[in-house]
C-alpha angles and dihedrals in degrees: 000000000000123000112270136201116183135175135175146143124110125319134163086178104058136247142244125200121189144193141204107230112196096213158342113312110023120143114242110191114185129194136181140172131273091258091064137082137192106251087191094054083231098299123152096058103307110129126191105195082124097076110348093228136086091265097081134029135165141197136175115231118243104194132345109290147095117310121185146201116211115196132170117204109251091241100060134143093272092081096032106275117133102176130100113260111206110237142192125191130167138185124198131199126216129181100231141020117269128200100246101216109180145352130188116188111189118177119237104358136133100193122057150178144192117240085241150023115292119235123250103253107017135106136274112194112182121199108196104187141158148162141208092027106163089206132036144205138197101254147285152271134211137210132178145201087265103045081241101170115245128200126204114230092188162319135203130151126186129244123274112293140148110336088004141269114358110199146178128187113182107191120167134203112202131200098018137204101232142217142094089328126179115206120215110207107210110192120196098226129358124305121170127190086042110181099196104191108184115179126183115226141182106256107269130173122271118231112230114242093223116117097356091049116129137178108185113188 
């Protein structure tokens, strides 16, 4: 399992979560909900050709630190908003550099698939987030066309706030058996306004959670 950093909870003022990476040329991949926003512009090193919006950024270590994600809820008090907005954001931690080869993002959809075929041996990882879900549920599962067998990192969803939950669940397949492959999003209990983000990597090591591990609320 990668090293993961997470925090969440209500904020009009923004958010920052950070990890302790051990050395060069780690792997930090950061998420957050719809409801956040990346103050820095992904400066310092955070890069969102992923995705090109504010969901997924990425940055290669340079050296072991501290290396942090700032994010600002998008109704904040710059455009004359006061309440609290509920919030996720996650950093893992991998221990190289993959060749990140595709990414597909529909809205509200429980089934999903890449733009093209998936290569024999690489890694799936899958981001199922939302905000402002009136109802929640306890986390998902996920099937594809392969059988291909999938883990759940982890999930985690704030109380209620402002507009509602707000919610992510990361869960990875790795070594995969490719090809055109549909993947079927199961959730336990209800969820609404649901963000899947899957996204097809080169294999890369895990970095194991033990002493660096950290779970921020």
């Amino acid at each position: 399992m990668p090293l993961l950093s997470i925090s969440s909870g209500f904020t009009n003022t923004g958010t920052s979560v950070s990890i302790n990476a051990t050395a060069a040329g780690q792997w930090a991949l950061a998420f957050a909900t719809t409801f956040c926003n990346i103050t820095s512009a992904f400066t310092g090193g955070w890069n969102n050709s992923i995705s090109g919006q504010p969901d997924a950024a990425y940055l290669t270590t340079s050296g072991a630190g501290i290396y942090t994600y700032a994010s600002s809820n998008l109704g904040m008090g710059s455009i004359g908003w006061g309440i609290n907005w509920e919030y996720i954001c996650a950093i893992l931690l991998f221990k190289s550099v993959p060749t990140v080869v595709q990414t597909v993002s529909p809205g509200n959809h429980y089934t999903v698939t890449l733009g093209s075929s998936v290569t024999t041996g690489n890694t799936v990882l899958a981001c199922l987030y939302g905000g402002a879900s009136p109802i929640i549920g306890t986390g998902f599962a996920i099937t594809d066309t392969y059988g291909n067998t999938w883990k759940q990192i982890f999930y985690t969803n704030t109380g209620y706030g402002a507009e509602g939950y707000a919610y992510m669940g990361v869960y990875m397949s790795q070594n995969v058996t490719g090809g055109s492959t549909t993947y079927t999003i199961t959730p336990s209990g209800s969820f609404s306004n649901i963000q899947p983000r899957f996204i097809e990597m080169t294999p890369t090591g895990l970095i194991s959670p033990a002493a660096n591990y950290s779970y921020f609320m």
